[in-house]
N, C-alpha and C positions, 0 to 999 in steps of 0.2 A: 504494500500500500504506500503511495506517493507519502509524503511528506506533506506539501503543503500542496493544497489544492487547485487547481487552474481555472481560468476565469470562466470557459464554456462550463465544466462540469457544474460550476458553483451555481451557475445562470440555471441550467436544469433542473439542479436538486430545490433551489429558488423556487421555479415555475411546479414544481409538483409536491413540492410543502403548500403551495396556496391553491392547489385541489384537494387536498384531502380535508380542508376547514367546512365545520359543520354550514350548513345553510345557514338563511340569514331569519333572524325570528319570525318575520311579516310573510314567512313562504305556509306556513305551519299554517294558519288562522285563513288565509287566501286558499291552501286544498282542503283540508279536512274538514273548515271551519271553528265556531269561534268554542267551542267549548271542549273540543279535543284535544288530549294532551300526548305529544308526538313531541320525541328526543328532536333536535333540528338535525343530526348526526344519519337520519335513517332516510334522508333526506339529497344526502351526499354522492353521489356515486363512485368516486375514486378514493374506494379507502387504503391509503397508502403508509407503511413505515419504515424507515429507514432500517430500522433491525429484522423485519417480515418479509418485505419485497423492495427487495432495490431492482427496479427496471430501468432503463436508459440510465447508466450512471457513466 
């Protein structure tokens, strides 16, 4: 494993940290409606981790 990491790899692991973040509150109440309670997480479709699946690294 590299040392210190290069500018492209850091850009991907970048761009696929900010898909795996739960949806945003206001998606919850807009599908389900207003009185059902849904994690915003189930919401998400790329659930990604750095220790689980590293793809495109």
């Amino acid at each position: 494993m590299a040392r210190y990491m290069t500018k492209g790899r850091k850009i991907r692991l970048a761009k696929r940290g900010r898909q795996t973040r739960w949806a945003p509150f206001w998606i919850i109440p807009k599908i389900y409606g207003k009185n059902r309670r849904v994690h915003p997480g189930r919401k998400t479709y790329v659930k990604r981790n750095w220790r689980r699946a590293s793809t495109n690294q």
